[in-house]
C-alpha positions as CSV (number, residue, x, y, z in Angstrom):
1,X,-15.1,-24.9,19.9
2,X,-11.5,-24.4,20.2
3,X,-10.8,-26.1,17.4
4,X,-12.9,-24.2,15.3
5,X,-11.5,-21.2,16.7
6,X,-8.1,-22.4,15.9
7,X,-9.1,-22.9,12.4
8,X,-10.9,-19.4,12.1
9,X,-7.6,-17.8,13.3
10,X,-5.1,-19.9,11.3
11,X,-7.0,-18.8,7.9
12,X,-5.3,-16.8,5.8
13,X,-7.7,-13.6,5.6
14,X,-7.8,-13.6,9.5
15,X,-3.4,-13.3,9.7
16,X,-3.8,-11.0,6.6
17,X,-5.7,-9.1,8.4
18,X,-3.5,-8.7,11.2
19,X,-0.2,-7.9,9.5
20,X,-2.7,-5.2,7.9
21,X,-3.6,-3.6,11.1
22,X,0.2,-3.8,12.1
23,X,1.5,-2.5,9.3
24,X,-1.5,0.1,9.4
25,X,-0.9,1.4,13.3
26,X,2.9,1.5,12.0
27,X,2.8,3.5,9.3
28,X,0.3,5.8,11.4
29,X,3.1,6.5,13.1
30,X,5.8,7.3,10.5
31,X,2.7,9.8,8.9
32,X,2.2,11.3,12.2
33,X,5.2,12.5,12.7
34,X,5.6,13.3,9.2
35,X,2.8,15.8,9.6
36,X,3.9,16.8,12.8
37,X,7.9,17.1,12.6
38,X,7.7,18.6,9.0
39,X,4.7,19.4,7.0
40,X,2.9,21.4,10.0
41,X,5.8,23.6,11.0
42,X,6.0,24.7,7.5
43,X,2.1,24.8,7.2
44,X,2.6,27.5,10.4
45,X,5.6,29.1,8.8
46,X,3.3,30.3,5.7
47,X,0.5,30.9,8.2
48,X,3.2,33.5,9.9
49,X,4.0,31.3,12.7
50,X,0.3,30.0,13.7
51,X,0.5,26.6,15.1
52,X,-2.9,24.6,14.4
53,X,-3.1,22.6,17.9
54,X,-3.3,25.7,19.7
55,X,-6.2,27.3,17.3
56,X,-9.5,27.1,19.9
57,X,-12.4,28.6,20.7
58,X,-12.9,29.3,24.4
59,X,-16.8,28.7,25.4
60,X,-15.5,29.3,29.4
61,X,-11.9,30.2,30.9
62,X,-10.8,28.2,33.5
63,X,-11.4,29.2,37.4
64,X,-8.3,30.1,39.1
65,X,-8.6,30.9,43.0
66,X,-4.7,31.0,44.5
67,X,-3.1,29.7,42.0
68,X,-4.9,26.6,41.5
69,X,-7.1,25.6,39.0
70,X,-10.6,25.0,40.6
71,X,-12.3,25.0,36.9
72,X,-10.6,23.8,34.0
73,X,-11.1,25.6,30.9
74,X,-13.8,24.3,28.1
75,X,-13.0,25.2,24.7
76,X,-13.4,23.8,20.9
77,X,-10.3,22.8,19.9
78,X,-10.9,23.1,16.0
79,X,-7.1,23.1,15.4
80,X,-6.6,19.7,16.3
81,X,-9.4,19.0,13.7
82,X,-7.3,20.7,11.3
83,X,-4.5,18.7,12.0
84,X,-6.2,15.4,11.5
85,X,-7.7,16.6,8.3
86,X,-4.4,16.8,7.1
87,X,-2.7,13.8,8.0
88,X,-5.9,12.0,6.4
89,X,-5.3,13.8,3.5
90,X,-1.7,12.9,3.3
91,X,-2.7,8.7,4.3
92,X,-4.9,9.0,1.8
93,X,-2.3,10.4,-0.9
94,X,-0.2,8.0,0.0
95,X,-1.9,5.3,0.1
96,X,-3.9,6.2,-3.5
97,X,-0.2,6.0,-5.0
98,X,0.4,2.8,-3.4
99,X,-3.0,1.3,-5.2
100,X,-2.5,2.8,-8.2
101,X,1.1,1.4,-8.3
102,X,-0.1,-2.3,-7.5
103,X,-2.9,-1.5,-10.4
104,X,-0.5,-0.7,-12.7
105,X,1.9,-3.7,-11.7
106,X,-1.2,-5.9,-12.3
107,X,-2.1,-4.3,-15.9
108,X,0.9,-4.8,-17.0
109,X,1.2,-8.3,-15.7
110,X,-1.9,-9.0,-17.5
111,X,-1.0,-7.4,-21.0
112,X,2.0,-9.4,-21.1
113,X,-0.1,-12.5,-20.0
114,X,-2.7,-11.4,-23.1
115,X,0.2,-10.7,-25.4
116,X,1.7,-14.1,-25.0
117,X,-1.3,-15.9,-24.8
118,X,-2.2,-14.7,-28.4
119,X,0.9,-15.5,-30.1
120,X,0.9,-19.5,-31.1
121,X,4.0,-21.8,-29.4
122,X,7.2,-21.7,-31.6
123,X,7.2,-25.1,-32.6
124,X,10.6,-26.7,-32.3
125,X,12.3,-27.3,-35.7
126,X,12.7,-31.0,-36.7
127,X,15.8,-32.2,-35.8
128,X,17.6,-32.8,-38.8
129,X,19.2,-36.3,-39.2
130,X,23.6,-36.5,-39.7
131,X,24.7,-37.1,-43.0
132,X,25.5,-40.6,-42.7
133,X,22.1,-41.2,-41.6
134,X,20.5,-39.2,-44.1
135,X,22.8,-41.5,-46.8
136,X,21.5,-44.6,-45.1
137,X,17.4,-43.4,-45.5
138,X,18.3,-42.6,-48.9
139,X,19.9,-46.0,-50.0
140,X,17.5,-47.9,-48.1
141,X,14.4,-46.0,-50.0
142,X,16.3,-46.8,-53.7
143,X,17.1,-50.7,-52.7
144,X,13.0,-50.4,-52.3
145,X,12.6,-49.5,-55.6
């Protein structure tokens, strides 16, 4: 069983896989705080200063009784929803251009492949033989005669 484990592992879609989910939770990262360090704050600074995670609708305030919170508050925090939205969008974007680079890598990989593989091989020209050969072939063919 461990052997067979080991194999299903060592495959190459399985480690594929992995360096994709590594890469993936890194570059969550880099677009998370792309959409929180830059796109938001301009997002709110269009909006006139409205900031997105604190948009909510509050079904029940919290409970205080001195000074203590004895009920927290419940709300619907649609903003974060917001927030996510856009950072899909923008994974998405991103990741679209990535794609249709590779697909246009690939087509033109392949056009050049077609282009080449219609044109016949250059055959090499016939080495032509020195002089003094060429004088030898030609005396030997008129002793024939």
């Amino acid at each position: 069983m461990l052997k067979e484990f080991k194999k299903f592992v060592m495959r190459g879609n399985v480690m594929d896989l992995a360096v994709g989910i590594v890469i993936g939770a890194a570059f969550n990262a880099v677009v998370q705080s792309l959409v929180n360090d830059i796109i938001m704050p301009f997002v709110g600074y269009l909006t006139t200063g409205i900031d997105f995670t604190d948009m909510k609708i509050v079904l029940s305030k919290a409970v205080t009784a001195d000074g203590e919170i004895t009920q927290a508050e419940v709300a619907i925090t649609y903003g974060n929803l917001i927030q996510v939205m856009i950072q899909f969008l923008i994974v998405a974007f991103v990741i679209f251009f990535v794609v249709r680079g590779i697909n246009h890598m690939r087509e033109r990989a392949e056009n050049r492949w077609r282009a080449n593989a219609g044109q016949p091989e250059i055959a090499a020209a016939p080495d032509t033989p020195p002089a003094d050969i060429a004088l030898l072939t030609e005396i030997r063919d008129l002793l024939k005669k």
